[in-house]
Structure formats: C-alpha cells, structure tokens
C-alpha positions as semicolon CSV with decimal commas, in nm:
position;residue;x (nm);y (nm);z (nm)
1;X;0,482;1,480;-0,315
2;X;0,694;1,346;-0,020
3;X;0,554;1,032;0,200
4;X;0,749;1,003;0,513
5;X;0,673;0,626;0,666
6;X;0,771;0,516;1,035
7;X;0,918;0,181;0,990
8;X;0,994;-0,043;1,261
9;X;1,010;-0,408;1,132
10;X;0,675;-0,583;1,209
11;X;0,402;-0,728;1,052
12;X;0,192;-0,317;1,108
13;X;0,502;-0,177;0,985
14;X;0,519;-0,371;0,675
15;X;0,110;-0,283;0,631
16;X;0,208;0,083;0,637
17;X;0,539;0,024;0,406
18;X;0,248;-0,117;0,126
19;X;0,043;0,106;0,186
20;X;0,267;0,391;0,109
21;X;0,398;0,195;-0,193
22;X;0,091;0,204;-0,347
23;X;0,040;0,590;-0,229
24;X;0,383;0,643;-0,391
25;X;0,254;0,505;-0,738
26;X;-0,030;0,667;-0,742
27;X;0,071;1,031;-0,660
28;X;0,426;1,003;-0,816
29;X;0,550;1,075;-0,494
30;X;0,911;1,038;-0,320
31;X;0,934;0,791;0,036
32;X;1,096;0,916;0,325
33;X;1,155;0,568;0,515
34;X;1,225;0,662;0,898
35;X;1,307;0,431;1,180
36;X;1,382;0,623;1,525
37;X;1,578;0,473;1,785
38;X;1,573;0,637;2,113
39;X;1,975;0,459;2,190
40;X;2,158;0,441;2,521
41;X;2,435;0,240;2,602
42;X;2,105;-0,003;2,743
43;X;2,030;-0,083;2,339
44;X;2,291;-0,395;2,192
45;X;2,453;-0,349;1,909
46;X;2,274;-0,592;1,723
47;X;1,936;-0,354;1,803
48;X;2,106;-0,137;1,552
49;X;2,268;-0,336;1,248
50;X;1,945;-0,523;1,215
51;X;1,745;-0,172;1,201
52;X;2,011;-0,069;0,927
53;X;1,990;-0,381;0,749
54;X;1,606;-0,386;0,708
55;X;1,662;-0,025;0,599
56;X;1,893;-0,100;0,344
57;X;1,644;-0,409;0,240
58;X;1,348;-0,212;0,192
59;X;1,533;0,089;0,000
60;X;1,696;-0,223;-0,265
61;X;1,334;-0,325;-0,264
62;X;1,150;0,017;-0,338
63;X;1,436;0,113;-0,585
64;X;1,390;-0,196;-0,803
65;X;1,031;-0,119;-0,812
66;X;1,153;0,202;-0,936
67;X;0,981;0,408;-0,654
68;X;1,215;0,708;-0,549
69;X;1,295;0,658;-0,184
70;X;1,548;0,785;0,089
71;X;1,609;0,589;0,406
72;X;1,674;0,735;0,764
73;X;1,817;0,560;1,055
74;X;1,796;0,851;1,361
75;X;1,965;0,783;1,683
76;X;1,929;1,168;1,805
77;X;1,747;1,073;2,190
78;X;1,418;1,171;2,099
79;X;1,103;0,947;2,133
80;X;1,054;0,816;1,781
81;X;0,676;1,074;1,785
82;X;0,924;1,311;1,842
83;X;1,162;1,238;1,565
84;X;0,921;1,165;1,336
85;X;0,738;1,497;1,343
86;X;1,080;1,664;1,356
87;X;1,166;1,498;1,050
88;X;0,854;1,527;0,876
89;X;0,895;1,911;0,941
90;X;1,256;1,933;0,797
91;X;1,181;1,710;0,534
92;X;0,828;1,935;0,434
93;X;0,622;1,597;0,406
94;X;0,278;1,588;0,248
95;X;0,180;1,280;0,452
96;X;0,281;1,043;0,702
97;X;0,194;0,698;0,682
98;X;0,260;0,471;1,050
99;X;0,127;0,122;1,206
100;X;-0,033;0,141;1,513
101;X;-0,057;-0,174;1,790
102;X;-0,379;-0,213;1,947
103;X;-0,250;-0,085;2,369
104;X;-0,531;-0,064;2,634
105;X;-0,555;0,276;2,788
106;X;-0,354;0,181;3,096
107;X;-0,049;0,085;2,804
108;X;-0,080;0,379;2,637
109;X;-0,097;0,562;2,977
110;X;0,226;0,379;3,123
111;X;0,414;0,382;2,743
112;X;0,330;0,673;2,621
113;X;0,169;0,652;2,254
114;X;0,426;0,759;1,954
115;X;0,115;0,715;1,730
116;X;-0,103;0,969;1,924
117;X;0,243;1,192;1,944
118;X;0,218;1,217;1,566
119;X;-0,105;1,260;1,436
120;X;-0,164;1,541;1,715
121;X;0,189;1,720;1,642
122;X;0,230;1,630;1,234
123;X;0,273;1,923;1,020
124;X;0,067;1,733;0,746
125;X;-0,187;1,472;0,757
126;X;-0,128;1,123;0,902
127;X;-0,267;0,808;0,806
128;X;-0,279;0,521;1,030
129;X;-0,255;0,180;0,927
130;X;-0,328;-0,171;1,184
C-alpha cells in the first residue's frame, strides 16, 4: 500500500503526517511525503530551504521509526491540488491523507480550495484531516 500525504508545515499538516503514521503501521504501507510549491521568482529563497529542511526532518523521523517513506519537494508551476493528484496518479497511491483550514465560502471562492481540488480529482480515496 502507498499513502501519499500533502505536507506543508503547520499544526493540520502535522495532524495529517500522524495520522498517516499510524495508517502506515497498520497497513504496512509505504509514505509518499509531498509538499508543492507553486515558485516564481516572487517566492525567497528561504520559502524553499525551509520546505526542504522540514522534508528532510520528517523523512529522518519516519525512517527511525522504521516506516518506509520517500519525500517530494515539486516546484513544477502547478497549484499544489494539481500536483498532488498528478503525483498521486504517477505514484499509483491507495490513499491520500491532507489538512484542511477552516476558509469561509468567499475564501475558498477568492483562493481557490487545493483540498476540494483533490478529493474531487484523486485517483484513490482521500482522507481529510483538521
């Protein structure tokens, strides 16, 4: 079984990141650890090494635990809905496992919703963790 997880360092991220721990245990199952970065020449530099080095935390962490886990940092232009479902197609996921934030409907209007991108596009089932 493969578990992809979008990871974006924040206290919903880090929800989803246990839950899929524990979904990893229990199923035997390999993590796909995923965080999308639309880029420009608008995001600093430091945007980026602090989204690798939380990426390279959380694989050391998962790997101790002796949970089988790959990390991806994608920079490719897309939304990260967009990347995620790309990846979780090219990767053949089983499950995807995101936080959401609460957004009022005039947020998610003006924003767009990542969230809603995935679990209406996902190849697999996608569980959604606040």
């Amino acid at each position: 079984m493969k578990i992809l997880v979008g990871y974006e360092k924040s206290n919903v991220a880090d929800h989803a990141l246990e839950l899929a721990r524990k979904h990893a245990r229990a199923f035997d199952a390999r993590l796909i650890i995923v965080t999308s970065m639309k880029g420009g020449r608008e995001v600093p530099r430091e945007a980026f090494e602090r989204a690798e080095r939380s990426l390279e935390h959380v694989e050391a962490e998962m790997k101790k635990e002796g949970i089988p886990c790959k990390t991806i940092f994608s920079v490719q232009g897309l939304t990260p809905g967009e990347d995620i479902v790309s990846l979780a197609e090219k990767n053949q996921v089983d499950e995807i496992i995101i936080g959401v934030k609460k957004r009022s409907k005039v947020g998610k209007m003006l924003f767009g919703s990542n969230a809603q991108y995935i679990i209406l596009r996902a190849p697999c089932p996608v569980l959604t963790v606040k």
